[in-house]
C-alpha positions in Angstrom: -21.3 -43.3 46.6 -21.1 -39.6 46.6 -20.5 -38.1 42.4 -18.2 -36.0 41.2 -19.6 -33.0 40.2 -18.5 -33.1 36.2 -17.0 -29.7 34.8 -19.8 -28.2 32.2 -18.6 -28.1 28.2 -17.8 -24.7 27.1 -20.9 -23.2 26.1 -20.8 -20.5 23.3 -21.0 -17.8 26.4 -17.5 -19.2 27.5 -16.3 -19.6 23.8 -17.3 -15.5 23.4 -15.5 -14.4 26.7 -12.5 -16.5 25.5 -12.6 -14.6 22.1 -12.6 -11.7 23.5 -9.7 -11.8 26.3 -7.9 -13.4 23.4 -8.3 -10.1 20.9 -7.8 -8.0 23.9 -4.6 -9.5 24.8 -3.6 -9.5 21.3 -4.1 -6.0 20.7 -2.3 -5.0 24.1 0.7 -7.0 22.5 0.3 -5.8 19.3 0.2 -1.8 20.7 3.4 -2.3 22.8 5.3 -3.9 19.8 4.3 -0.6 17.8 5.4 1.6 20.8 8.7 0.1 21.1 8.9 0.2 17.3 8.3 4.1 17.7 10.6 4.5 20.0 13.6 3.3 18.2 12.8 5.3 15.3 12.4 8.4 17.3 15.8 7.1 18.9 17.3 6.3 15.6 16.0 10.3 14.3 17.9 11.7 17.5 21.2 10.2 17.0 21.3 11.1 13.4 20.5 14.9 14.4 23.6 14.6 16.6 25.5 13.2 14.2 24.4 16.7 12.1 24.8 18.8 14.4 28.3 17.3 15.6 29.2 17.5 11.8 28.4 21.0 11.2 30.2 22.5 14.3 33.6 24.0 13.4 35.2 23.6 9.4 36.1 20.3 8.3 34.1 18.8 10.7 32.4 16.7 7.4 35.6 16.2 6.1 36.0 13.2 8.1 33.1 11.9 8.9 33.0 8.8 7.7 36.4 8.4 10.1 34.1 9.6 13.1 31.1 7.5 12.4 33.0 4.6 12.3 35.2 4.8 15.4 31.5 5.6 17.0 30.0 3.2 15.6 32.7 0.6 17.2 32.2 2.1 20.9 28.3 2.6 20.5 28.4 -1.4 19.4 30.7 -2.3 22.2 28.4 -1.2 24.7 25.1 -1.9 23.4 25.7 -4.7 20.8 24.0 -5.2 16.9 22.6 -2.3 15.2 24.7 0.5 15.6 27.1 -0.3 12.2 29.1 2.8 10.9 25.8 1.6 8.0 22.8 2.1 10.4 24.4 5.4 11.6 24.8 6.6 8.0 21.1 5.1 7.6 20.1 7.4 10.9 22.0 10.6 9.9 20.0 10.5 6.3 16.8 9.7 8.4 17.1 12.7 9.7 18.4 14.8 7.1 15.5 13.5 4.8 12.7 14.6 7.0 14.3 17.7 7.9 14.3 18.7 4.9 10.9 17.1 4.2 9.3 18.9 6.9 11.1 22.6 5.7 13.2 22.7 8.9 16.9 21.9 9.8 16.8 23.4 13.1 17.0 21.1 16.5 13.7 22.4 17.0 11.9 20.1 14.4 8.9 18.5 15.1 8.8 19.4 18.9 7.8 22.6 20.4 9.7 22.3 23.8 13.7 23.3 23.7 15.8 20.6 22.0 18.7 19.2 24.5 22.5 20.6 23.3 25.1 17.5 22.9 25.9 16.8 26.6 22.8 17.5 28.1 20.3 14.3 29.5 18.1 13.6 26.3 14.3 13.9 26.6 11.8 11.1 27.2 11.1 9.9 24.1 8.1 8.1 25.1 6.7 11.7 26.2 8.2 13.2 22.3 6.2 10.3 19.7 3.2 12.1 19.6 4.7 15.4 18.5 6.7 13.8 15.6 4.9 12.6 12.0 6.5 8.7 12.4 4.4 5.6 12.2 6.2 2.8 10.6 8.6 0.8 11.9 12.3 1.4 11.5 12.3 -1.2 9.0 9.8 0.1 6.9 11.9 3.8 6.7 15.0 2.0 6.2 13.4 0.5 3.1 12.1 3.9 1.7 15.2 5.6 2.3 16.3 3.1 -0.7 13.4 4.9 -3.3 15.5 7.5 -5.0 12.5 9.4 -6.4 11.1 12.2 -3.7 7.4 11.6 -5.3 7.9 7.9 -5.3 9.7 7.5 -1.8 6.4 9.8 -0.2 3.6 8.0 -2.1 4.9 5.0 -0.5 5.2 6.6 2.9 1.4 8.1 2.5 0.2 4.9 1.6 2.0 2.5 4.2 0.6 4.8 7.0 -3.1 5.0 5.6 -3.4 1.3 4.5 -1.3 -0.3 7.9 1.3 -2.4 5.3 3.5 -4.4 6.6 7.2 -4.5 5.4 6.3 -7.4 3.3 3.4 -5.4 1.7 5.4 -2.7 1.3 8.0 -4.2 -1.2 5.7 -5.9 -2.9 3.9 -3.0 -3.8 6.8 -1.4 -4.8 8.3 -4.2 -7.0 4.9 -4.7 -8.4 5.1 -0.7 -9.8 2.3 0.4 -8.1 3.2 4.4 -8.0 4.3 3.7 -12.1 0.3 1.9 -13.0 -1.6 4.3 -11.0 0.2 7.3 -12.4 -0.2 5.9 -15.8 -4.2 6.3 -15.3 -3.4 10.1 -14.6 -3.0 13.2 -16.0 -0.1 15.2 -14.5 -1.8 16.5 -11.9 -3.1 13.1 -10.2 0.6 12.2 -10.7 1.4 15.1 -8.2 -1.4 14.3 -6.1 -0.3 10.8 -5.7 3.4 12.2 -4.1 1.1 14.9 -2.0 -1.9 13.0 -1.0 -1.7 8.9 -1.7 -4.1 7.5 -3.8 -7.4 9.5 -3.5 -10.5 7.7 -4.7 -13.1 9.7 -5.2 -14.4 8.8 -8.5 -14.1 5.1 -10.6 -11.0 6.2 -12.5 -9.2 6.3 -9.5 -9.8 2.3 -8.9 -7.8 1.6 -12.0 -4.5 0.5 -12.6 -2.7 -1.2 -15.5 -1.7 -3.5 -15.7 -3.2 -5.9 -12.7 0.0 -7.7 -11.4 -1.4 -11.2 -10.1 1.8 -13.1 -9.1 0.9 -13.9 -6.3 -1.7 -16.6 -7.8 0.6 -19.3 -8.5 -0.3 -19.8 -12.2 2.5 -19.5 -14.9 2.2 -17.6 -18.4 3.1 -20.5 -20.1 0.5 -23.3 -18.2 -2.9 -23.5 -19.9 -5.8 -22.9 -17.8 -9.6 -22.0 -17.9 -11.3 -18.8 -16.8 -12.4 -20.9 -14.2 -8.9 -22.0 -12.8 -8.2 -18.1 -12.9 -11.8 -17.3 -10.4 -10.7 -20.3 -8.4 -6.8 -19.3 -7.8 -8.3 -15.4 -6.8 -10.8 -16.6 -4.4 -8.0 -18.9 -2.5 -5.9 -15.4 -2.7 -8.6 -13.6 -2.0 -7.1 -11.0 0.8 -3.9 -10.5 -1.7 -6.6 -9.8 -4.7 -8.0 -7.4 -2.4 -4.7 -6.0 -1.7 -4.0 -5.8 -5.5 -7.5 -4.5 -6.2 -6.7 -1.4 -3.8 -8.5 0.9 -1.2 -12.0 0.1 -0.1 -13.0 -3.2 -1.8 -15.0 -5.8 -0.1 -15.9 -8.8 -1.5 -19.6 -10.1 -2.0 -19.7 -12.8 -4.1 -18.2 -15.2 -7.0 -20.5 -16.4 -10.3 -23.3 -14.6 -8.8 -26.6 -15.4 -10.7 -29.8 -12.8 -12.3 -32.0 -13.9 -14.1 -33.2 -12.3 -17.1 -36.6 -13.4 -19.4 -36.1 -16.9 -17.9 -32.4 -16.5 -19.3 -29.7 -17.1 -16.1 -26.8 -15.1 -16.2 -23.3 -15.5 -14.0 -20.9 -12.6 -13.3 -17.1 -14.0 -12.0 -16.6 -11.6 -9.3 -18.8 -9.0 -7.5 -17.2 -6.4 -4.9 -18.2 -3.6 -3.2 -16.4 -0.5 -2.7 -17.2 1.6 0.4 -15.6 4.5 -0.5 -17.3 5.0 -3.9 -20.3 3.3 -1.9 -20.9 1.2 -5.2 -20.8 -2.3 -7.0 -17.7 -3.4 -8.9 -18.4 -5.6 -11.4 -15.6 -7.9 -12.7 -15.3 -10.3 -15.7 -12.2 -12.8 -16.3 -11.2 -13.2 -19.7 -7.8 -15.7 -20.7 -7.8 -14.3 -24.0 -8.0 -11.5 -26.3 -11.1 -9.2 -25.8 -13.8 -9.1 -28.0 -16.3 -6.4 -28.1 -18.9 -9.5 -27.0 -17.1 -9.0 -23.6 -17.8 -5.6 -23.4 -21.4 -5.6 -24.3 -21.9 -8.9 -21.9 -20.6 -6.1 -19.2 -22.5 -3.7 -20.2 -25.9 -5.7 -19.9 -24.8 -6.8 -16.2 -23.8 -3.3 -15.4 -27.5 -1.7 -16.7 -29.3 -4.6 -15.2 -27.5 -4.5 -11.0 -28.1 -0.3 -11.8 -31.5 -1.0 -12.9 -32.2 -3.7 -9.7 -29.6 -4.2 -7.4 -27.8 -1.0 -6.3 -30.6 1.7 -4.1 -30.8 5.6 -5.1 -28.5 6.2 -2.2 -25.6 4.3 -4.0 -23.6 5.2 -7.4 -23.8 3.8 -10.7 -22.0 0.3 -10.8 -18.3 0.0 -12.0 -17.6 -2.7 -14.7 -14.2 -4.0 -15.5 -13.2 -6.6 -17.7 -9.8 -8.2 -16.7 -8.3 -9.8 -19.8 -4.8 -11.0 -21.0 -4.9 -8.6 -24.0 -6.8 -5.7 -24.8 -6.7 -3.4 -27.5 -8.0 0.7 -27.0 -9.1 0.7 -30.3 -11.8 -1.8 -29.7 -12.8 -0.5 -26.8 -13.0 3.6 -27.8 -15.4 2.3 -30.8 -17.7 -0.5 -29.0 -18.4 2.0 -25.1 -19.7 5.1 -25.3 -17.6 7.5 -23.8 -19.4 8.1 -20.7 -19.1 4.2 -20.4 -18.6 3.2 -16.5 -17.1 0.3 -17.9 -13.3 -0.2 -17.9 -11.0 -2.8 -19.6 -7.7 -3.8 -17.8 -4.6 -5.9 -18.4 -3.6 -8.8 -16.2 0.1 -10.4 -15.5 1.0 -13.2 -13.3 4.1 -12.0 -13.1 5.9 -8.9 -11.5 6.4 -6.0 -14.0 9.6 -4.6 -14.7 9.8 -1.3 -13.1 12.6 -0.1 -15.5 10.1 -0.5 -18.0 6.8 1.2 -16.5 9.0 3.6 -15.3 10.0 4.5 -19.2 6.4 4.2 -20.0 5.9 6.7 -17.3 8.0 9.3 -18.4 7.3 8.5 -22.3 3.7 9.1 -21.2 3.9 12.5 -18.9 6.4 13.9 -21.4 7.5 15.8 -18.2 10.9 14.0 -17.4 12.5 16.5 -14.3 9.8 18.4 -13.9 7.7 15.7 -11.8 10.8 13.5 -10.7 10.3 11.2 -12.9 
């Protein structure tokens, strides 16, 4: 009796080639959804500069505006359904108003160098216009920043969402967590500027730090009791959103990683990397009050990875000791003050930003003359 020839198991060969049609595919996806996400925001920045421009033609024009957007907004949803609310178009005409006056120009020429259609004339190919215009988020994402009030704010968020991919979900929890408020709070007044100009820059460890460390998203409550070890274990299963927290370039390494010492063994919580700063980050987890026994138990496991881990090519190791309390009285007297060793507040909860943002402006002294 003639055999079937049996079908071979997929080998790791076939396993590879199916990995990689697979991230292909996903990526081709993944592109298109970003074009057509580019597309309605370069649509959505159009019909608010015709809404403008039909505004500003004739006096009075403005006066009733809010009339014409809505009897608009009822023929433009009659023809092509959801999202064109009298709202969105107020949403599109501020879109467009805001980066106008962003950019320093209020002319239909913005942006693009070829001539700008006149109401009435066939509209360009907008496929053919997204490279010449500074958009990269999603309509969604802009809608959400065109609710931050503060200029500096609103743009630091913008920077930030762009250089770090965020997704919408990212976004607001960055910005209910305070993020602008704790970095800024590490700065002098002009690091607060350069975080509206630039994002966050880091080119040295102060730039790393932020106060305090919101860590909501770890699932333990203030008032629960729980060991240092419960509060390693909840960040490793959180790992990506630590990360997240933790901010630009940090890569993790290791968790109670062991030196030994004159026969002495010696455990630090949490060891990352940063590939910006191209060195270690040292980090400690303390439940309770710090001591200046924490700070000196740092200091010995920042000398000794300086002294045997990192290579001359890399910069002295970063230490930071995450505690539930510390006080800056303890620290000035126990670290030198060349110390690359850093103690920093934890919450598991999201701050009020009412209340960093009055820290903020208690701190700068500055109120108005930064936006604060």
């Amino acid at each position: 009796m003639k055999k079937t020839p049996s079908i071979p198991a997929a080998d790791n060969a076939d396993s590879t080639l199916f990995t990689n049609i697979r991230a292909l595919i996903e990526s081709a996806r993944n592109t298109v959804a970003r074009g057509v996400d580019l597309v309605q925001v370069h649509t959505n920045f159009e019909i608010g500069r015709h809404i403008v421009e039909f505004e500003q033609q004739g006096e009075g024009r403005a006066e009733y505006g809010t009339q014409m957007l809505k009897g608009l907004a009822e023929r433009l949803t009659a023809e092509f359904g959801s999202g064109f609310s009298a709202t969105n178009l107020k949403l599109m005409r501020q879109f467009y108003v805001l980066h106008a006056q962003r950019i320093g120009q209020t002319s239909s020429g913005l942006f693009d160098t070829r001539p700008q259609q006149s109401i009435g004339q066939t509209p360009p190919d907008l496929l053919a216009t997204t490279q010449n215009r500074p958009f990269s988020l999603s309509w969604s994402h802009y809608v959400f920043l065109l609710g931050i009030k503060k200029a500096e704010e609103r743009s630091f968020y913008e920077i930030e969402s762009t250089q770090q991919n965020w997704t919408l979900r990212e976004l607001r929890r960055q910005f209910q967590s305070g993020l602008y408020e704790r970095l800024a709070l590490s700065r002098d007044q002009d690091g607060i500027r350069q975080l509206a100009q630039q994002g966050q820059i880091v080119s040295r460890p102060s730039d790393l730090l932020k106060e305090p460390l919101v860590l909501e998203f770890l699932g333990l409550s203030e008032q629960a009791r729980f060991s240092e070890s419960d509060l390693e274990a909840a960040i490793i299963n959180q790992i990506e959103h630590f990360l997240l927290e933790l901010g630009k370039g940090f890569l993790f390494e290791a968790r109670q990683k062991r030196f030994t010492f004159d026969d002495d063994h010696f455990f630090v919580d949490l060891v990352f990397y940063n590939r910006l700063l191209r060195c270690y980050v040292l980090i400690d987890l303390k439940i309770g009050k710090l001591t200046h026994q924490d700070l000196g138990q740092m200091q010995m496991y920042v000398n000794y990875f300086d002294r045997y881990v990192k290579t001359d090519a890399e910069a002295a190791t970063v230490g930071i000791v995450l505690c539930k309390k510390k006080h800056e009285s303890l620290v000035e007297i126990t670290l030198p003050k060349d110390a690359n060793i850093h103690a920093r507040e934890y919450q598991l909860y999201l701050p009020s930003k009412e209340e960093l943002q009055m820290k903020l402006t208690e701190w700068a002294g500055i109120d108005g003359e930064i936006g604060l």
